[in-house]
Structure formats: structure tokens, C-alpha cells
N, C-alpha and C positions, 0 to 999 in steps of 0.2 A: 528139649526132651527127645533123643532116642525111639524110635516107636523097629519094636524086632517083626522081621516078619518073614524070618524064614519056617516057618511053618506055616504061614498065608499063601495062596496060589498068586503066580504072578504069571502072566500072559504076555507071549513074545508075538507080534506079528506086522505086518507091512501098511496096516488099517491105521489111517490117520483119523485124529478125532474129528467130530464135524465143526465142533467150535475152536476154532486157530487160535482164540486165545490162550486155549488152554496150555499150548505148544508153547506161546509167548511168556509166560506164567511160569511154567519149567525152567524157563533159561533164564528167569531174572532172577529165580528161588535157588538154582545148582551155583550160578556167575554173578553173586551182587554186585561185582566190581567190576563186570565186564559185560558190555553190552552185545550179544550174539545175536541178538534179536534179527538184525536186518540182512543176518548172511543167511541166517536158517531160512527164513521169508522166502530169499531168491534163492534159496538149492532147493527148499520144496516147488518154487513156482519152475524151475526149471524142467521141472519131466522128468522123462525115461532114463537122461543120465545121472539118475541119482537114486540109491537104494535107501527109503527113510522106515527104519524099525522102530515101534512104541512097545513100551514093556507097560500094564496095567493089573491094576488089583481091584477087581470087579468092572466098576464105572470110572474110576479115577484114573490118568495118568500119572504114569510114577517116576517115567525115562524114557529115553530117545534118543537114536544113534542114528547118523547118516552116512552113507558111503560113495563117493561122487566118484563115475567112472571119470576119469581120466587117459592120456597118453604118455609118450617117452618119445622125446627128439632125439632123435643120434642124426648127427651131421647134416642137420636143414630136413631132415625128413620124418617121418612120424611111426614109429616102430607099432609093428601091427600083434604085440601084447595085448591084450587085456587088462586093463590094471586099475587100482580105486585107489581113495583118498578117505582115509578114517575121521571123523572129526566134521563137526562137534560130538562130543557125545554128553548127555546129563541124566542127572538124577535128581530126584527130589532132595534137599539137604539133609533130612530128617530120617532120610531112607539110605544116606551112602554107607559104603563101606559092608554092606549086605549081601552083593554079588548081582545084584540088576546090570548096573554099566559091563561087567564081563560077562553076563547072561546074552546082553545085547549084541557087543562084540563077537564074542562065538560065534551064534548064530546068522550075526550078518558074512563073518566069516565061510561059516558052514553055504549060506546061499552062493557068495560069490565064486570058491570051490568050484558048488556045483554049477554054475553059469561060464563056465571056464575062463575067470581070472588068473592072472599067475600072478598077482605081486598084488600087496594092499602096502602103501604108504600111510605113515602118519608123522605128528609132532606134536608130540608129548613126553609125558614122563617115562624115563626107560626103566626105573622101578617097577613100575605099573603095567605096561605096553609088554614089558621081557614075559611074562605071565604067561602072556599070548603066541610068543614065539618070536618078536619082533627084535629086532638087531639091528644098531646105528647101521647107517648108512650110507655109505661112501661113493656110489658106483651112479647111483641117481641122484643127482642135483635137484635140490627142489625148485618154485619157480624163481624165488628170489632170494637173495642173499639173509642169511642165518646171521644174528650176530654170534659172535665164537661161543660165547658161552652156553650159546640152546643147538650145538653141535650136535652133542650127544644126544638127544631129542630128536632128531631128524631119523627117523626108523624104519624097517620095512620087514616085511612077512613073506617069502616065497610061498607058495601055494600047491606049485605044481611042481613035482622033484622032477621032472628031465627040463622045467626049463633052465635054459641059456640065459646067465646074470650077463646085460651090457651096461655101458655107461651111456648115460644121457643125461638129459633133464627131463623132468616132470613136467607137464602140459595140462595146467586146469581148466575147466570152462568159468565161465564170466565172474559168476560169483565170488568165486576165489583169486580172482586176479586185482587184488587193493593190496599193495605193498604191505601197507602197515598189519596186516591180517599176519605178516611173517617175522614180524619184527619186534 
């Protein structure tokens, strides 16, 4: 069953629940077929480099977006961009397709803007992601190899219109460094 709830308030902010199950609960309800559990764990335990938004409807959790700063290697050295990494993002099952997950997105968008990011990466659906302004991406490498067919998946967001697009690679912190995460 469907439950509509665009005419219910739903609440965007940085306020993690106190009980992390509930966090853990979201992503087995959004991903039954895919276990995210243990990357979300460590990009929340990892701190400061990591923006995590909850979207709720009163007491409940309903969604959850995270945004992991990141770098860009050009030529052995680490380009002094700003830049983040979209993903994971969830919603309750019951609740998709109602504009929480792009409510999320936005606004994580809108913060990073304003903390002077210039480029948000992600890898997802480019149906979905184009919404957002996101455009395959050729110029930055992610950190490890795409199989061909989630090419077009590998997307990015400029931010800031005078910045300078270079080529590099993508540079994640720990969490996101398990091969199979990209494959």
C-alpha cells in the first residue's frame, strides 16, 4: 500500500536519530537486495567529512541522504576543489516516488553551494540524477573502474559557474574505498 503524503509536513535536517537502528531499518526497507548497512555505519562514524540529512514526518524517519567530501588527483597530487560524493540516499518504500529523496538531494545540494563546494559526484541513474542538473562524466575518473555499462551512471553537478572542469580522479575517504562498492 501507497501511503500519499504530499500534503503531510516532512522535515529536512542534519539531526541524526538517537536510535541508529532506525537509520539501519531505512536501508534494509529502501535496498532489500542490498546490504548498505555497513558503509552508512562508517560514513556516519567518520565525522566532519561527511554531510548526513534525514527527512521525518513528526517522530518517524522517512529518508536519508549522505554526502562525503571528497578530493581530485591530477598528476600525483590532490586538487584543492571542494567536492562531495552523493550516495547512498533512501527512502521508506512505501513513501518513494513522492519527492523526499530529491527534497534531500536539493538541500544537501543547497548546503554544499553554500560551504563552497564546486562539483558533487555521484553514481546512479541518469534518469533520476538529470533532475538534479547532473551530467555523465568523463573528465573525473571515479576511484575505480565502471563496468561499461554503468558508464552513463558515473555523473557530476558543477556548483559553482567560474569553476575550472579538470581531469582527474576522484579520491574517497576509507569508507568508500571496497572495490566491489563500484562494481
Amino acid at each position: 500500500m501507497r501511503i500519499s503524503i504530499l500534503s503531510t509536513h516532512i522535515e529536512i535536517s542534519d539531526k541524526l536519530p538517537e536510535n541508529s537502528g532506525d537509520i539501519e531499518q531505512l536501508y534494509r526497507d529502501a535496498f532489500p537486495d542490498e546490504d548498505l548497512v555497513p558503509l552508512v555505519k562508517n560514513l556516519l562514524a567518520s565525522g566532519d567529512e561527511v554531510l548526513s540529512l534525514t527527512a521525518t514526518k513528526g517522530e518517524n524517519l522517512v529518508g536519508h541522504a549522505v554526502f562525503t567530501t571528497c578530493g581530485i588527483a591530477v598528476e600525483n597530487e590532490t586538487s584543492d576543489h571542494r567536492v562531495a560524493l552523493l550516495g547512498p540516499v533512501a527512502v521508506l518504500a512505501a513513501l518513494q516516488k513522492q519527492g523526499i529523496g530529491g527534497r534531500l538531494i536539493q538541500n544537501g545540494l543547497e548546503r554544499l553551494t553554500a560551504d563552497g563546494n564546486t562539483q558533487v559526484f555521484v553514481l546512479g541513474d541518469p534518469n533520476y540524477y538529470s533532475r538534479f542538473g547532473f551530467q555523465e562524466d568523463r573528465l573525473i575518473a571515479p576511484p575505480y573502474p565502471l563496468p561499461e555499462q554503468w558508464r552513463p551512471a558515473w555523473q557530476s553537478k558543477n556548483l559553482q559557474n567560474d569553476m575550472h572542469v579538470q581531469s582527474g580522479i576522484l579520491t574517497v575517504p576509507v569508507p568508500w574505498q571496497d572495490a566491489s562498492l563500484w562494481s
